[in-house]
OpenMM code with the backbone's topology and positions (N, CA, C; nanometers):
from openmm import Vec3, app, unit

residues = "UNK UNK UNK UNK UNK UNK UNK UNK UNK UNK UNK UNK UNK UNK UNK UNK UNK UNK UNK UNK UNK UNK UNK UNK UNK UNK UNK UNK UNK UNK UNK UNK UNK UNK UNK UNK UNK UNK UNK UNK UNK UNK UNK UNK UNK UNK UNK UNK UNK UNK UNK UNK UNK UNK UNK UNK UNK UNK UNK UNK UNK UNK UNK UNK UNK UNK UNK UNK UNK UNK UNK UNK UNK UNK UNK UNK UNK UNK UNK UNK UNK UNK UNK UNK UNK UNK UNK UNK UNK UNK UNK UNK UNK UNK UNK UNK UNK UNK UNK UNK UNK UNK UNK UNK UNK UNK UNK UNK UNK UNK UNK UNK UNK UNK UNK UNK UNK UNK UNK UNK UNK UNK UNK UNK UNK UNK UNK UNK UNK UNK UNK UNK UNK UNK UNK UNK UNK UNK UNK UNK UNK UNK UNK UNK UNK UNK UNK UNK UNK UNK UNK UNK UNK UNK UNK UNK UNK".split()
positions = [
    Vec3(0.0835, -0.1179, 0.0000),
    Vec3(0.0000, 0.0000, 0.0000),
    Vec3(0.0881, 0.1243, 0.0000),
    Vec3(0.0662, 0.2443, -0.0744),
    Vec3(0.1174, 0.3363, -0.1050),
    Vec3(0.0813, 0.4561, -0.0013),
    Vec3(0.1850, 0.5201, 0.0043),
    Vec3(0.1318, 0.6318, 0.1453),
    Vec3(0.0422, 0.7758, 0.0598),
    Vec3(-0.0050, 0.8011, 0.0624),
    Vec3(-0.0983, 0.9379, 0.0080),
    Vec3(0.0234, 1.0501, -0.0326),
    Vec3(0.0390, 1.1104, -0.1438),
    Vec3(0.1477, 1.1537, -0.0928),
    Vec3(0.1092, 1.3276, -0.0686),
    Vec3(0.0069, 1.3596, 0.0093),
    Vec3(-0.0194, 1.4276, 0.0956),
    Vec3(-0.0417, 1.4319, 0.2162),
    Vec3(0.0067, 1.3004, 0.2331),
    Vec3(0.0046, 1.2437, 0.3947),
    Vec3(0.2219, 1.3262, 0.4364),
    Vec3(0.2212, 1.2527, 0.3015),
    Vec3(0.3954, 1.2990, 0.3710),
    Vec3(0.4460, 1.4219, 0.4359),
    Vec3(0.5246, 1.4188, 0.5299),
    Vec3(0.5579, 1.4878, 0.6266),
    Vec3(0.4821, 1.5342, 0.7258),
    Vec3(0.3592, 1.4693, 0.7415),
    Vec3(0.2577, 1.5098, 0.7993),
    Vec3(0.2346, 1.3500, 0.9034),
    Vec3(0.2761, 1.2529, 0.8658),
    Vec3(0.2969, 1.1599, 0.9376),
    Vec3(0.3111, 1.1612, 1.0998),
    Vec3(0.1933, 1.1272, 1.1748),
    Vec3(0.2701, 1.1917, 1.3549),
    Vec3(0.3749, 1.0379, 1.3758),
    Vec3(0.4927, 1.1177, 1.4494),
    Vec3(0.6132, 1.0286, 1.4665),
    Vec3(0.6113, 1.0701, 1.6191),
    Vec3(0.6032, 1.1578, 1.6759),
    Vec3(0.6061, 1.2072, 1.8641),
    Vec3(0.4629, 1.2531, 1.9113),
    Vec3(0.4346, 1.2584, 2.0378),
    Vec3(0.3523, 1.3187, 2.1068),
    Vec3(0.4109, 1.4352, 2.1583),
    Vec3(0.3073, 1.5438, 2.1828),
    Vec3(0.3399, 1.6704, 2.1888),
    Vec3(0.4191, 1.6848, 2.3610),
    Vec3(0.3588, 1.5947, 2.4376),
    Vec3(0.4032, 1.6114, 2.5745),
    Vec3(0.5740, 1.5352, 2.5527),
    Vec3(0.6013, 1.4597, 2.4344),
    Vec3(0.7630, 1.4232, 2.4675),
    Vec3(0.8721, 1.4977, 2.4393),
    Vec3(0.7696, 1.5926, 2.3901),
    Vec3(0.8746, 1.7535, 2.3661),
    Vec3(0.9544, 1.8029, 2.4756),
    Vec3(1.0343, 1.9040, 2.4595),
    Vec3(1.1290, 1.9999, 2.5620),
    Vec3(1.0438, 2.1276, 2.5506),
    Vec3(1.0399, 2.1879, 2.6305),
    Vec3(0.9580, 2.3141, 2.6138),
    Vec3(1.0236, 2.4521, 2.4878),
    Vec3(1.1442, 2.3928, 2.4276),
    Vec3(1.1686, 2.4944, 2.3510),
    Vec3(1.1362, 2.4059, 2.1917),
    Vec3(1.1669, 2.3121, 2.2032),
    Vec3(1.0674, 2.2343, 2.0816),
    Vec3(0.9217, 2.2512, 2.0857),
    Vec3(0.8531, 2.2520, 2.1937),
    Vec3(0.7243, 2.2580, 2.1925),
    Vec3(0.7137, 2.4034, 2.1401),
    Vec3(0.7608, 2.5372, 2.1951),
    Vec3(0.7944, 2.6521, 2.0716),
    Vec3(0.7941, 2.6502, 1.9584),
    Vec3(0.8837, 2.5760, 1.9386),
    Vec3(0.8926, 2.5773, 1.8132),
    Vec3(0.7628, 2.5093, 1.6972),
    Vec3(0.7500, 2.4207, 1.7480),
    Vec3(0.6471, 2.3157, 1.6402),
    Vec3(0.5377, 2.4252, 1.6824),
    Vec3(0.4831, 2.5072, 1.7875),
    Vec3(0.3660, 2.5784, 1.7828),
    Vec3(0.3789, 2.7497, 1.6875),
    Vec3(0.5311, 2.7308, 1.7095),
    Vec3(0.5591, 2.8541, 1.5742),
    Vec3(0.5378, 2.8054, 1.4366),
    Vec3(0.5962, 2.6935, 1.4228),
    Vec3(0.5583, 2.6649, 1.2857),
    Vec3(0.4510, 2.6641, 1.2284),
    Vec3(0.3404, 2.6186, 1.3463),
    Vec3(0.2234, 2.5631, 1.3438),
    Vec3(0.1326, 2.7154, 1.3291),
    Vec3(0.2061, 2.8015, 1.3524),
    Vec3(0.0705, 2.9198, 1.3554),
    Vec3(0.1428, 3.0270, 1.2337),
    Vec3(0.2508, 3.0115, 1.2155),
    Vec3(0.3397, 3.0620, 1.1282),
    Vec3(0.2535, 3.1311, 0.9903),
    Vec3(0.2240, 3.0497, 0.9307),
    Vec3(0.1329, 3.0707, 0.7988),
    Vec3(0.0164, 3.1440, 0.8128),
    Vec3(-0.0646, 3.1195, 0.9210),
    Vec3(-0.1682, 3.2160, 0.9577),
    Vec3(-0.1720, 3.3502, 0.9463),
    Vec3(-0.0467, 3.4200, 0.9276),
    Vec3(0.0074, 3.5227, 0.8540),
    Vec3(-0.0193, 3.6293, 1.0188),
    Vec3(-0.0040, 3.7423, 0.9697),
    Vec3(0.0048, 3.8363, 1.1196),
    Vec3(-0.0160, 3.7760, 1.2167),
    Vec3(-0.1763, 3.7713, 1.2440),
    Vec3(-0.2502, 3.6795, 1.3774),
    Vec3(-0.1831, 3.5529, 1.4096),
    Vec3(-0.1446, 3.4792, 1.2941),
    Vec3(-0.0136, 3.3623, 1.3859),
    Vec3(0.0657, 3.4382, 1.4245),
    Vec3(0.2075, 3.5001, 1.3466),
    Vec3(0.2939, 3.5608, 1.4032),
    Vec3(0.2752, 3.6600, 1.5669),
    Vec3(0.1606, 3.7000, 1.5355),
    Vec3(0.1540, 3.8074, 1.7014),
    Vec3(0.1299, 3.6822, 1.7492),
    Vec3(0.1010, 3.6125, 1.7863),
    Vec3(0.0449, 3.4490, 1.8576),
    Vec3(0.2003, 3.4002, 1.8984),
    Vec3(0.2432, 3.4311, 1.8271),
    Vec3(0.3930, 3.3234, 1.8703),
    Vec3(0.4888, 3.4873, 1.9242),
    Vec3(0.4764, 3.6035, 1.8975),
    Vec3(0.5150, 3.7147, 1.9736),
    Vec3(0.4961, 3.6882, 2.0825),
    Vec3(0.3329, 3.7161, 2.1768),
    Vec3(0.2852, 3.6772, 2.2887),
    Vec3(0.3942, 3.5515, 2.3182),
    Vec3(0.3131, 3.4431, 2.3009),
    Vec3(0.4216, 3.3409, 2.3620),
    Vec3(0.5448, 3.3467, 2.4087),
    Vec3(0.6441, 3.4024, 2.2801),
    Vec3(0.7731, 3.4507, 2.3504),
    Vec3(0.7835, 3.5276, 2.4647),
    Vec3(0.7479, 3.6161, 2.4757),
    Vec3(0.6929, 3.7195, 2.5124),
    Vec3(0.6788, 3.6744, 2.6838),
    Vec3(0.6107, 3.6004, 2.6681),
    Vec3(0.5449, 3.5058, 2.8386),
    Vec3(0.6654, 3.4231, 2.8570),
    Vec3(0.7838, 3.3717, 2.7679),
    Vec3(0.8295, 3.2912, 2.7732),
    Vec3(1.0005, 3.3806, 2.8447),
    Vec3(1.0517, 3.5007, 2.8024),
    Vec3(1.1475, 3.5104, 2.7948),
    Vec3(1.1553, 3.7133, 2.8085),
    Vec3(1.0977, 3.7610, 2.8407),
    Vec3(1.1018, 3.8757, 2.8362),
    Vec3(1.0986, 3.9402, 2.7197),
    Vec3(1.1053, 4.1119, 2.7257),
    Vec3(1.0507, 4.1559, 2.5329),
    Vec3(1.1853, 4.1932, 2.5178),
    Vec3(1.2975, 4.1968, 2.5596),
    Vec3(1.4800, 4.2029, 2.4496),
    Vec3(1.4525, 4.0847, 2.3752),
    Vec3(1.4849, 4.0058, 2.4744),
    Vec3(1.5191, 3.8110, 2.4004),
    Vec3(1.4087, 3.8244, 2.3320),
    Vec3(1.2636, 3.8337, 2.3570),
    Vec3(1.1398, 3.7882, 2.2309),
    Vec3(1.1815, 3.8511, 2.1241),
    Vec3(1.2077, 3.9804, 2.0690),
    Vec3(1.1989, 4.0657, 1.9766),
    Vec3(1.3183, 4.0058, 1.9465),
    Vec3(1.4589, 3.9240, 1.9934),
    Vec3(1.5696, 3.8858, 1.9336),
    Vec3(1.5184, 3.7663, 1.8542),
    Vec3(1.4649, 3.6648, 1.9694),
    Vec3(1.4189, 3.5370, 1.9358),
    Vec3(1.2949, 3.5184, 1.7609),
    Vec3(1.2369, 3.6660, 1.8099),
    Vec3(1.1267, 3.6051, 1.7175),
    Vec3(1.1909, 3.6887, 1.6173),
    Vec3(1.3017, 3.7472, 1.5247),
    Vec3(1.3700, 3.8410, 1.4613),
    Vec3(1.4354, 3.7509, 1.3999),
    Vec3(1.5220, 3.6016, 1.4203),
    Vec3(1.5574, 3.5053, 1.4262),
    Vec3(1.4882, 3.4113, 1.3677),
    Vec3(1.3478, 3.3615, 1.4272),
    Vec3(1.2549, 3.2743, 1.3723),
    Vec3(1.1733, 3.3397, 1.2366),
    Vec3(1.1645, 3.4877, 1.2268),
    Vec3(1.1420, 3.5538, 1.0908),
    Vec3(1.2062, 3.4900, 0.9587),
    Vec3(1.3530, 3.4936, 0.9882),
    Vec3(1.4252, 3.5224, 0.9256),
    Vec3(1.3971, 3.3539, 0.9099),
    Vec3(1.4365, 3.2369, 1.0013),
    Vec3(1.4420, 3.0693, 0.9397),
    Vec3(1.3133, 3.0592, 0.8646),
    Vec3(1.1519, 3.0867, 0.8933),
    Vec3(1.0343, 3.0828, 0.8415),
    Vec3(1.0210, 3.1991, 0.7089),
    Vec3(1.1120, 3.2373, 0.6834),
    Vec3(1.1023, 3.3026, 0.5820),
    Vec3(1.1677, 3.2325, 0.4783),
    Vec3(1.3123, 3.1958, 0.5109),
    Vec3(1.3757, 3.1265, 0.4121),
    Vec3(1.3101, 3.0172, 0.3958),
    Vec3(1.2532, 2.9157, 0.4969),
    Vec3(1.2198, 2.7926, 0.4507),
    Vec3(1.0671, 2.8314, 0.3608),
    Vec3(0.9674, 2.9098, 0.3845),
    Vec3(0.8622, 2.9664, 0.2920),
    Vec3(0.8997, 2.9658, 0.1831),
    Vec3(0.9966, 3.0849, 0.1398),
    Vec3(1.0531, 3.1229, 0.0061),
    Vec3(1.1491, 3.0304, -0.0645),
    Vec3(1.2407, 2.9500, -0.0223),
    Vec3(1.3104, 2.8629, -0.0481),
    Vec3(1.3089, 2.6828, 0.0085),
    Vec3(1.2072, 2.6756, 0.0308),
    Vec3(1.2011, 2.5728, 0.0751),
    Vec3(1.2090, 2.4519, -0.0195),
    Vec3(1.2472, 2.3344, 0.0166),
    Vec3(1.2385, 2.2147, -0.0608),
    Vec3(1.0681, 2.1925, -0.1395),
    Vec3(1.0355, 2.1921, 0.0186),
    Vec3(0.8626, 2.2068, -0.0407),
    Vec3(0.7922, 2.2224, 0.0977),
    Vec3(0.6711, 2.2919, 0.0495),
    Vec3(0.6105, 2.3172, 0.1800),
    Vec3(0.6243, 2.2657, 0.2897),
    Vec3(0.6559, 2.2706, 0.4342),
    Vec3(0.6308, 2.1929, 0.5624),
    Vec3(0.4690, 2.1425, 0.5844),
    Vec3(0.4638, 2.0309, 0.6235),
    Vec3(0.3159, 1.9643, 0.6624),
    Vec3(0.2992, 1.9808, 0.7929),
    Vec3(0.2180, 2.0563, 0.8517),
    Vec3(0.1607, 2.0930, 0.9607),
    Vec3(0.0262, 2.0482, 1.0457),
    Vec3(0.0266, 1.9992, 1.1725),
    Vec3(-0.1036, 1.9347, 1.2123),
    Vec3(-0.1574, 2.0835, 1.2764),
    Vec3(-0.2741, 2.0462, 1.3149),
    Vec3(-0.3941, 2.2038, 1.3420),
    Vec3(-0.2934, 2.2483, 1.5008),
    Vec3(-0.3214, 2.3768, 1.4916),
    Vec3(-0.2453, 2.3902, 1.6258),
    Vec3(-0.2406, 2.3575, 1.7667),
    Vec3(-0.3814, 2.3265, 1.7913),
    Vec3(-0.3603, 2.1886, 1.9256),
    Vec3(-0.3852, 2.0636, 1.9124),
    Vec3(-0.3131, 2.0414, 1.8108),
    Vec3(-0.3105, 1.9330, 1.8176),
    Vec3(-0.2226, 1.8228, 1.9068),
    Vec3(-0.2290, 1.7124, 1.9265),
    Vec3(-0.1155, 1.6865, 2.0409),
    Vec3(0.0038, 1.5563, 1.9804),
    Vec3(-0.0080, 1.5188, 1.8752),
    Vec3(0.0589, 1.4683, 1.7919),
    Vec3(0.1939, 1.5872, 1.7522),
    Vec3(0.2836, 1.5261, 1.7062),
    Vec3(0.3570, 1.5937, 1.6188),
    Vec3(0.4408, 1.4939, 1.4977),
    Vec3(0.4240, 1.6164, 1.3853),
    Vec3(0.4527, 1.4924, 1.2082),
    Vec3(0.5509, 1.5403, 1.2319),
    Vec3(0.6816, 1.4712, 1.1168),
    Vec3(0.7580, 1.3901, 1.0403),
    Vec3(0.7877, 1.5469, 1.0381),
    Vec3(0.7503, 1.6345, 0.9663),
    Vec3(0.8096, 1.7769, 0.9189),
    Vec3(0.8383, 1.8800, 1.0559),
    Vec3(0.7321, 1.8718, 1.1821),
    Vec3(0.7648, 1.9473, 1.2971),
    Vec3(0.8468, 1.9127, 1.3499),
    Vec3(0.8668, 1.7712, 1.3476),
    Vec3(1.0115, 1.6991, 1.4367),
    Vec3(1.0902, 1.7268, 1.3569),
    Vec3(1.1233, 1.7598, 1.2330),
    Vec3(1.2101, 1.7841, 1.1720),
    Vec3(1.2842, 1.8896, 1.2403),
    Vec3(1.1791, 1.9957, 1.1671),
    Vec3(1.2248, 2.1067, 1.2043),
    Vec3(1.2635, 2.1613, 1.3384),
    Vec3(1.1950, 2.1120, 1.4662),
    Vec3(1.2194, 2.1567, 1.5679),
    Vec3(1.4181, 2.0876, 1.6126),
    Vec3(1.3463, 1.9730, 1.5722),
    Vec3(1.5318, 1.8887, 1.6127),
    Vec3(1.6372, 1.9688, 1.5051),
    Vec3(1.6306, 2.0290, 1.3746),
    Vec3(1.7068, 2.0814, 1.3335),
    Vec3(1.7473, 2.2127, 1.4199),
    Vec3(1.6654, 2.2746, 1.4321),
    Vec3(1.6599, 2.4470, 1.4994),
    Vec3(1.7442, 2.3919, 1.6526),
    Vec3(1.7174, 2.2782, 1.7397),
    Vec3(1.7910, 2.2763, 1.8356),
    Vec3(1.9158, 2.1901, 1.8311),
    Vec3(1.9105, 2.1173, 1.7068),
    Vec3(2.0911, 2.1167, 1.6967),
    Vec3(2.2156, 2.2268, 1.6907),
    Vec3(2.1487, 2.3059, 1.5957),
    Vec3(2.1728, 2.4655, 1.5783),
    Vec3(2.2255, 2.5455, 1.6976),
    Vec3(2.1156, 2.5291, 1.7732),
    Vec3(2.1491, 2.5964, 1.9062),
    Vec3(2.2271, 2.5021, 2.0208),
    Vec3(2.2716, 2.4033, 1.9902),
    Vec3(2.3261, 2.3472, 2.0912),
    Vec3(2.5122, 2.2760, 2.0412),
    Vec3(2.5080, 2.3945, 1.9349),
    Vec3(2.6302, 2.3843, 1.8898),
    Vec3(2.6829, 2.2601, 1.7670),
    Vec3(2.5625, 2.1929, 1.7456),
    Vec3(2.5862, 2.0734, 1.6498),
    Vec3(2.5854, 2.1493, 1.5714),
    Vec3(2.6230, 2.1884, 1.4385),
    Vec3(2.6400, 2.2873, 1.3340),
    Vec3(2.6206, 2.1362, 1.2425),
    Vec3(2.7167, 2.0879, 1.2128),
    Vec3(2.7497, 1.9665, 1.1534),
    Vec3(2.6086, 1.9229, 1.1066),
    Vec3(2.5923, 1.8440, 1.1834),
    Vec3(2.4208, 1.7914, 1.1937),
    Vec3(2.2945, 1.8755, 1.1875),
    Vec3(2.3582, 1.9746, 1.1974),
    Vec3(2.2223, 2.1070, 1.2113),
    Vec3(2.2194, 2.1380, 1.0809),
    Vec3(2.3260, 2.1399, 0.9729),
    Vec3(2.3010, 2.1578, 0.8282),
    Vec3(2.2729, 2.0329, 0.7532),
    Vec3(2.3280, 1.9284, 0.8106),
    Vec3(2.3189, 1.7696, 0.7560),
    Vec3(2.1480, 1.8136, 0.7196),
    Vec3(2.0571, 1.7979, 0.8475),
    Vec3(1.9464, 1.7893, 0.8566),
    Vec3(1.8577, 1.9054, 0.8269),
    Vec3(1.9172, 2.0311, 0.8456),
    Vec3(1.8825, 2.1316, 0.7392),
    Vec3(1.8650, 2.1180, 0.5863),
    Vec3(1.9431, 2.0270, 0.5384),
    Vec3(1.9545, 2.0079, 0.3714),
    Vec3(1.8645, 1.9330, 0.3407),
    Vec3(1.7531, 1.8787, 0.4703),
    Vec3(1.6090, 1.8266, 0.4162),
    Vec3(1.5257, 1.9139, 0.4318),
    Vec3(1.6001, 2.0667, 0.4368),
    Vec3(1.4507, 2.1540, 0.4578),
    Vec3(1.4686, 2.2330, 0.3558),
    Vec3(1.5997, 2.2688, 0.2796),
    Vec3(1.6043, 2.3846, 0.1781),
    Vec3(1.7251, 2.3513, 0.1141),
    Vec3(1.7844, 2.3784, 0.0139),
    Vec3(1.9318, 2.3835, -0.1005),
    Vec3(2.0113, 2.4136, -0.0332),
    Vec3(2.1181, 2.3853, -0.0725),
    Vec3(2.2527, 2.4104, -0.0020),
    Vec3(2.3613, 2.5511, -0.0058),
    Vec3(2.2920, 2.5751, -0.0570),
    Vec3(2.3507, 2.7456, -0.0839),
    Vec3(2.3018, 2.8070, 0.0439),
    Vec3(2.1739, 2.7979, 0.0998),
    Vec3(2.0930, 2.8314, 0.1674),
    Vec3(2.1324, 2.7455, 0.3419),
    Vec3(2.1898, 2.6784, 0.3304),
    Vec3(2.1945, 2.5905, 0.4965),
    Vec3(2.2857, 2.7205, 0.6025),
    Vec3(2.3902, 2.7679, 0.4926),
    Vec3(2.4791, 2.8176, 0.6331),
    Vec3(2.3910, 2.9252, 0.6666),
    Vec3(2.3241, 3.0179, 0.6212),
    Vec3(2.2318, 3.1541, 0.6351),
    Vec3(2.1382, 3.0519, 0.7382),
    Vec3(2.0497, 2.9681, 0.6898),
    Vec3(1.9345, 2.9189, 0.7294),
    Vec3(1.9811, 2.8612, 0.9103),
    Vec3(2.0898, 2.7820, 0.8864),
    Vec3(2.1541, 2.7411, 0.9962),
    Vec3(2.2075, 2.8503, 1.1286),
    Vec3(2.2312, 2.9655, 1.0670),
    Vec3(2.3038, 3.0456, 1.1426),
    Vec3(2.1541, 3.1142, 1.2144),
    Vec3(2.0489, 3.1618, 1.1899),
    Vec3(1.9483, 3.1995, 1.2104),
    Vec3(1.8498, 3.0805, 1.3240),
    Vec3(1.8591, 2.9282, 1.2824),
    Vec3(1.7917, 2.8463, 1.3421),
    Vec3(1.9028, 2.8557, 1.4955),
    Vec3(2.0323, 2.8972, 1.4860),
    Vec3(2.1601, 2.9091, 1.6170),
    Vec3(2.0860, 2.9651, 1.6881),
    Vec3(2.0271, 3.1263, 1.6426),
    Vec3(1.9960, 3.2407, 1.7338),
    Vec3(1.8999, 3.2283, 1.8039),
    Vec3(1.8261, 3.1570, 1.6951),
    Vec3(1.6506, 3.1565, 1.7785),
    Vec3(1.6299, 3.0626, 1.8352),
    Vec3(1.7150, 2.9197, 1.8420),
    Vec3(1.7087, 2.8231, 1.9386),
    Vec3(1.7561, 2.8327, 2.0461),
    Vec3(1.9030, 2.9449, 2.0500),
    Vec3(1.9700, 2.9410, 2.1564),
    Vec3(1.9301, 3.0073, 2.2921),
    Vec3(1.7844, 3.1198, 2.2140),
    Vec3(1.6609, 3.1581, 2.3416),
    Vec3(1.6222, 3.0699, 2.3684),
    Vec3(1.5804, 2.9779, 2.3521),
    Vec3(1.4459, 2.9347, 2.3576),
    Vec3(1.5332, 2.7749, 2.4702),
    Vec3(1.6520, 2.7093, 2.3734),
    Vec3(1.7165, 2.6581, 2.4501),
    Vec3(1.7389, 2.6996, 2.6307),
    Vec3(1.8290, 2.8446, 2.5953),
    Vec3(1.8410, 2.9008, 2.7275),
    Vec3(1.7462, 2.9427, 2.8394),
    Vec3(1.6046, 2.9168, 2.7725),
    Vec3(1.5055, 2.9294, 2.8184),
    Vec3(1.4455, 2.7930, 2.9174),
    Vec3(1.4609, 2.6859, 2.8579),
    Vec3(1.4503, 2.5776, 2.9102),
    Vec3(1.5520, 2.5322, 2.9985),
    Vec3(1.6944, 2.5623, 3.0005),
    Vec3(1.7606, 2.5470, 3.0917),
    Vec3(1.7666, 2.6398, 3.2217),
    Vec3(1.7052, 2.8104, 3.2084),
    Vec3(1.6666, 2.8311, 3.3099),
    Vec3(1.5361, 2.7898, 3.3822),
    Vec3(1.4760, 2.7193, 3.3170),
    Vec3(1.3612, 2.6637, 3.4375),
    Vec3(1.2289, 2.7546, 3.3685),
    Vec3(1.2338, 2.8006, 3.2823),
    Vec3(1.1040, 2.8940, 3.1951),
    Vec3(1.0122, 2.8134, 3.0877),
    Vec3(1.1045, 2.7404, 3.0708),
    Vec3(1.0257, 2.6262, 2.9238),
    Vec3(1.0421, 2.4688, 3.0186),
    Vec3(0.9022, 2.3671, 3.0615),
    Vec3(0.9620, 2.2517, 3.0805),
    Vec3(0.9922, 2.1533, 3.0053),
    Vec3(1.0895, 2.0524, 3.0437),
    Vec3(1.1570, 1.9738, 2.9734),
    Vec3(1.0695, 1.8354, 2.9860),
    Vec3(1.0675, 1.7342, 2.8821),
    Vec3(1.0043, 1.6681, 2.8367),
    Vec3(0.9792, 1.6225, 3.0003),
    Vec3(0.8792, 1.5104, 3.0481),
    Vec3(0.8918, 1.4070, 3.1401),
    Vec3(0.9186, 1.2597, 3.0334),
    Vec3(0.9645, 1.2113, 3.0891),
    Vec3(1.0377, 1.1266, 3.0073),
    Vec3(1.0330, 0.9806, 3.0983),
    Vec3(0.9424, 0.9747, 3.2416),
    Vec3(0.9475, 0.8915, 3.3101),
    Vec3(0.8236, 0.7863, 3.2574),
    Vec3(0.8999, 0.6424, 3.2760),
    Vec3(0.7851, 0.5553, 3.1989),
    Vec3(0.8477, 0.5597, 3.0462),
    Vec3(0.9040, 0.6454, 2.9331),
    Vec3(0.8884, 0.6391, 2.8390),
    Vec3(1.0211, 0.5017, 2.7625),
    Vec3(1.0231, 0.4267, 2.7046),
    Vec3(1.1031, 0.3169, 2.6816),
    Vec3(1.1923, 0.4123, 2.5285),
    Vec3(1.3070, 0.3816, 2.5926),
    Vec3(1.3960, 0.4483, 2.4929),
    Vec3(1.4651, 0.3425, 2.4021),
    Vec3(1.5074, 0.3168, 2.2756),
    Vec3(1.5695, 0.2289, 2.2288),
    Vec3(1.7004, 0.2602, 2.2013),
] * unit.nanometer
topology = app.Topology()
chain = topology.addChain("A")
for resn in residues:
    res = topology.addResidue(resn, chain)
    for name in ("N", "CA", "C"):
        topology.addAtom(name, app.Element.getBySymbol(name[0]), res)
């Protein structure tokens, strides 16, 4: 049997609670992203509650700039589930695990896995931008502002 191929990247691979609280950011930026202004002020707020208004206006200045390139240059559209949804697809895990390799100094792997989101001309710009805006959102979760997955009970392979 053949997968729809409008199912692709849209596939749920995680639950929303096995997130880190700066992935969970993220997949809800992506997720409201397109909604055009009214998403974007949506994920302002959030920051906003999340990190004070320097870091938001840095953070979300940052996430402009990755959701812009991947829009305009993207491989092909990202597949997105509705925004509460509690699943997360194949394209949000993407993207969120790319944006926090970025910020956690994997560069390497942060463009490896970037080069499934856009051309290669485009990774070091795209990469350097997913650094900035993860590295709030990261630093956010390590001060105790974003929580980190619970992970108790969950069977790891």
């Amino acid at each position: 049997m053949k997968q729809h191929s409008e199912m692709r990247g849209g596939f749920p691979v995680a639950g929303f609670d096995t997130l880190s609280g700066a992935e969970r950011v993220l997949v809800r930026a992506l997720r409201h992203w397109s909604e055009g202004p009214e998403g974007q002020d949506h994920i302002a707020r959030l920051l906003l509650e999340v990190m004070g208004e320097a870091r938001a206006k840095t953070c979300q200045r940052a996430l402009n700039d990755v959701m812009g390139m991947i829009g305009r240059h993207g491989r092909r559209k990202l597949v997105r589930h509705q925004p509460h949804c509690s699943c997360v697809g194949a394209d949000e895990a993407v993207f969120a695990h790319f944006i926090m390799l970025a910020a956690t100094g994997e560069r390497e792997d942060a463009m490896l896995v970037g080069s499934l989101i856009v051309e290669g001309p485009l990774l070091l710009p795209l990469t350097e931008a997913a650094r900035e805006a993860g590295l709030y959102l990261h630093r956010s979760t390590l001060s105790g502002m974003l929580p980190a997955p619970d992970m108790a009970g969950i069977t790891v392979h």
